[in-house]
Phi, psi and omega in degrees: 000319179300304178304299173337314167292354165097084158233137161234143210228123169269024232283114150248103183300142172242116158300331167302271144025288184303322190248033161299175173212317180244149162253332155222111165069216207240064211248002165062016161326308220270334167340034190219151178319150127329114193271159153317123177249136170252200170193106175256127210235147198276124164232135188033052184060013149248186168266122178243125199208133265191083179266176190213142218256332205256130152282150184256172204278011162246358167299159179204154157250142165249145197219105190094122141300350220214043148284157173248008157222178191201158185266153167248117197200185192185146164084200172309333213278352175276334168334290194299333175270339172289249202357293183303328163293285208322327176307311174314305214281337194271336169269004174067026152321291185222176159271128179311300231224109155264156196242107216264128196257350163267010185253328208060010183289129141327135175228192201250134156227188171113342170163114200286140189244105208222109165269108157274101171269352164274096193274002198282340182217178121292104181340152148293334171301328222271315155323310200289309178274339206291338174266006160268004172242119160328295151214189201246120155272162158274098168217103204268144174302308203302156189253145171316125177138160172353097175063023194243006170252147184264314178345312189288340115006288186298342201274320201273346168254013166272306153343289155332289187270034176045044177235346161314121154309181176271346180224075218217159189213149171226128206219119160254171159301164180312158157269064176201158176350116153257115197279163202275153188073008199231136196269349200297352191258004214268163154299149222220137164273024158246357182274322184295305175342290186322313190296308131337317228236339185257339169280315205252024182246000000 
Protein backbone atom coordinates (compact mmCIF):
# COMPACT_ATOMS: atom_id res chain seq x y z
CA UNK A 1 0.00 0.00 0.00
CA UNK A 2 2.96 2.42 0.88
CA UNK A 3 4.53 1.65 -2.52
CA UNK A 4 1.55 2.21 -4.35
CA UNK A 5 1.74 5.68 -2.95
CA UNK A 6 4.90 6.24 -4.67
CA UNK A 7 6.58 5.56 -0.29
CA UNK A 8 9.39 4.13 0.19
CA UNK A 9 8.90 2.52 4.11
CA UNK A 10 11.80 1.16 6.44
CA UNK A 11 10.08 -0.76 9.22
CA UNK A 12 12.46 -1.26 12.10
CA UNK A 13 11.55 -4.46 14.26
CA UNK A 14 11.73 -4.32 17.71
CA UNK A 15 12.35 -7.78 18.79
CA UNK A 16 11.07 -6.82 22.43
CA UNK A 17 7.78 -6.17 20.67
CA UNK A 18 7.08 -8.98 18.77
CA UNK A 19 6.32 -11.96 21.28
CA UNK A 20 4.94 -9.01 24.16
CA UNK A 21 1.51 -10.00 25.47
CA UNK A 22 1.30 -7.82 28.64
CA UNK A 23 1.78 -4.77 29.94
CA UNK A 24 1.07 -5.26 33.61
CA UNK A 25 1.30 -8.75 34.94
CA UNK A 26 -0.57 -11.16 32.78
CA UNK A 27 -3.27 -8.63 31.69
CA UNK A 28 -2.70 -9.20 27.86
CA UNK A 29 -2.56 -5.02 26.95
CA UNK A 30 -0.51 -5.09 24.43
CA UNK A 31 -3.02 -7.69 22.85
CA UNK A 32 -5.34 -4.68 20.68
CA UNK A 33 -6.75 -4.01 17.50
CA UNK A 34 -4.86 -1.95 15.60
CA UNK A 35 -6.63 1.23 15.51
CA UNK A 36 -8.54 3.02 12.89
CA UNK A 37 -7.47 6.08 11.67
CA UNK A 38 -10.15 8.34 10.57
CA UNK A 39 -9.92 11.92 9.14
CA UNK A 40 -12.51 14.46 9.25
CA UNK A 41 -13.18 17.23 6.88
CA UNK A 42 -16.07 19.98 7.10
CA UNK A 43 -17.62 19.87 4.11
CA UNK A 44 -20.64 22.36 3.08
CA UNK A 45 -21.03 22.70 6.90
CA UNK A 46 -20.96 19.39 7.65
CA UNK A 47 -18.87 16.72 8.76
CA UNK A 48 -17.42 13.95 6.75
CA UNK A 49 -15.38 11.18 7.95
CA UNK A 50 -13.18 8.77 6.29
CA UNK A 51 -11.48 5.94 7.85
CA UNK A 52 -8.45 4.62 6.76
CA UNK A 53 -6.36 1.77 6.23
CA UNK A 54 -2.81 3.34 6.02
CA UNK A 55 -1.13 6.04 8.44
CA UNK A 56 0.23 8.84 7.14
CA UNK A 57 3.61 10.31 8.03
CA UNK A 58 1.77 13.10 10.37
CA UNK A 59 -0.11 10.92 11.85
CA UNK A 60 0.59 10.16 15.79
CA UNK A 61 -1.61 7.82 18.42
CA UNK A 62 -2.65 8.98 21.53
CA UNK A 63 -3.48 6.79 24.48
CA UNK A 64 -5.32 9.55 26.65
CA UNK A 65 -6.55 12.75 25.71
CA UNK A 66 -7.79 15.02 28.60
CA UNK A 67 -4.16 15.27 30.60
CA UNK A 68 -2.11 18.14 31.50
CA UNK A 69 1.32 16.31 30.33
CA UNK A 70 2.11 13.76 28.13
CA UNK A 71 4.91 11.64 27.06
CA UNK A 72 6.19 11.70 23.36
CA UNK A 73 7.65 8.60 22.83
CA UNK A 74 7.75 5.57 19.47
CA UNK A 75 8.42 1.76 19.67
CA UNK A 76 9.26 -0.04 22.74
CA UNK A 77 9.30 3.60 24.52
CA UNK A 78 5.59 3.41 24.17
CA UNK A 79 5.04 -0.17 26.19
CA UNK A 80 7.98 1.42 28.81
CA UNK A 81 5.60 4.91 29.09
CA UNK A 82 2.07 2.80 29.62
CA UNK A 83 3.87 1.00 31.82
CA UNK A 84 5.34 4.14 33.79
CA UNK A 85 1.67 5.83 33.95
CA UNK A 86 0.18 2.94 35.52
CA UNK A 87 3.61 3.15 38.51
CA UNK A 88 2.22 6.85 38.85
CA UNK A 89 -1.77 6.21 38.88
CA UNK A 90 -0.85 2.98 41.48
CA UNK A 91 1.60 5.58 43.53
CA UNK A 92 -0.85 8.14 43.54
CA UNK A 93 1.19 10.31 41.42
CA UNK A 94 -1.54 11.23 38.81
CA UNK A 95 -5.02 9.78 38.42
CA UNK A 96 -5.87 6.52 37.23
CA UNK A 97 -9.45 6.02 36.58
CA UNK A 98 -12.27 8.47 35.11
CA UNK A 99 -15.16 7.07 34.53
CA UNK A 100 -15.90 7.76 30.46
CA UNK A 101 -19.41 8.31 30.05
CA UNK A 102 -19.95 8.04 26.62
CA UNK A 103 -18.11 4.60 26.55
CA UNK A 104 -19.32 3.76 30.17
CA UNK A 105 -15.77 2.34 30.36
CA UNK A 106 -12.94 3.63 33.55
CA UNK A 107 -10.54 5.19 31.04
CA UNK A 108 -6.27 6.16 32.68
CA UNK A 109 -6.07 10.15 32.70
CA UNK A 110 -3.47 11.95 34.30
CA UNK A 111 -0.97 11.73 31.54
CA UNK A 112 -1.20 11.33 28.12
CA UNK A 113 1.13 9.03 25.60
CA UNK A 114 1.36 10.44 22.25
CA UNK A 115 3.36 7.45 19.69
CA UNK A 116 4.87 9.17 17.12
CA UNK A 117 6.06 6.05 14.38
CA UNK A 118 7.06 8.24 11.70
CA UNK A 119 10.32 9.59 12.93
CA UNK A 120 11.65 11.73 9.78
CA UNK A 121 10.55 15.00 10.52
CA UNK A 122 7.61 16.20 13.13
CA UNK A 123 4.46 14.92 12.46
CA UNK A 124 1.87 17.05 11.98
CA UNK A 125 -0.31 15.42 14.46
CA UNK A 126 2.18 15.88 16.73
CA UNK A 127 2.08 20.08 15.82
CA UNK A 128 -1.49 20.08 16.55
CA UNK A 129 -1.61 18.90 20.01
CA UNK A 130 1.23 19.41 21.71
CA UNK A 131 0.39 23.34 23.29
CA UNK A 132 -2.40 21.61 25.19
CA UNK A 133 0.01 20.20 27.86
CA UNK A 134 1.88 22.33 30.45
CA UNK A 135 4.46 19.56 29.90
CA UNK A 136 6.40 17.37 27.97
CA UNK A 137 8.54 14.64 28.22
CA UNK A 138 10.59 13.41 25.40
CA UNK A 139 11.32 9.67 25.78
CA UNK A 140 13.75 8.49 23.04
CA UNK A 141 14.62 4.65 22.74
CA UNK A 142 17.74 5.57 21.13
CA UNK A 143 20.70 6.12 23.82
CA UNK A 144 21.55 9.81 24.80
CA UNK A 145 24.28 11.21 23.12
CA UNK A 146 25.57 13.48 19.87
CA UNK A 147 23.25 12.99 16.96
CA UNK A 148 21.82 8.93 18.15
CA UNK A 149 18.22 10.67 19.33
CA UNK A 150 15.98 11.11 16.95
CA UNK A 151 13.12 12.74 19.35
CA UNK A 152 15.71 15.57 20.09
CA UNK A 153 15.48 16.54 16.60
CA UNK A 154 11.67 17.87 17.41
CA UNK A 155 12.49 20.41 20.64
CA UNK A 156 14.33 22.92 18.65
CA UNK A 157 11.45 22.96 15.95
CA UNK A 158 8.96 22.90 18.05
CA UNK A 159 10.35 25.60 19.87
CA UNK A 160 10.53 27.60 16.87
CA UNK A 161 7.59 27.64 15.96
CA UNK A 162 6.22 28.11 19.61
CA UNK A 163 4.28 25.37 20.37
CA UNK A 164 7.29 23.50 23.11
CA UNK A 165 5.74 24.13 26.65
CA UNK A 166 7.66 25.79 28.94
CA UNK A 167 8.39 22.51 30.68
CA UNK A 168 9.79 19.61 28.90
CA UNK A 169 12.01 17.19 29.42
CA UNK A 170 14.18 14.64 27.25
CA UNK A 171 15.23 11.08 29.09
CA UNK A 172 17.16 8.19 26.39
CA UNK A 173 18.21 5.20 26.90
CA UNK A 174 21.75 4.79 28.86
CA UNK A 175 24.88 5.40 26.86
CA UNK A 176 26.60 2.03 27.34
CA UNK A 177 27.12 -1.94 25.89
CA UNK A 178 23.92 -3.41 25.02
CA UNK A 179 24.40 -7.16 25.57
CA UNK A 180 22.13 -9.01 23.06
CA UNK A 181 19.21 -10.76 24.27
CA UNK A 182 19.09 -8.24 27.18
CA UNK A 183 16.55 -5.23 27.66
CA UNK A 184 18.52 -3.81 30.94
CA UNK A 185 20.11 -1.28 28.75
CA UNK A 186 16.78 -0.23 27.13
CA UNK A 187 15.00 3.26 28.21
CA UNK A 188 13.48 2.18 31.52
CA UNK A 189 10.35 3.29 33.50
CA UNK A 190 12.39 4.53 36.17
CA UNK A 191 14.57 6.91 33.52
CA UNK A 192 10.33 8.27 32.58
CA UNK A 193 9.97 8.50 36.52
CA UNK A 194 12.83 10.40 36.83
CA UNK A 195 11.70 12.55 34.04
CA UNK A 196 8.16 12.91 35.36
CA UNK A 197 9.51 14.15 38.39
CA UNK A 198 11.70 16.99 37.21
CA UNK A 199 8.76 18.00 34.32
CA UNK A 200 6.14 18.38 37.04
CA UNK A 201 8.28 19.99 40.11
Amino acid sequence: MQAQNGRVVMTVDSTNLLNLRHLHGKDRGWLTKYPVLTDSNNTDGGAETENRDMMCFDDVRRYGTSSKYAIVTYGNGVVTALQARRWLGESGRISLDQYDEDSGDMKEIGLDIIDCPYLSSVPQGLRDIIHDYDGVIFADVCKEGPGCNILSSFIPDLQREGLLPKRWEFVGAPRTYNPLGRALTFLGVEDILTAFERVTS
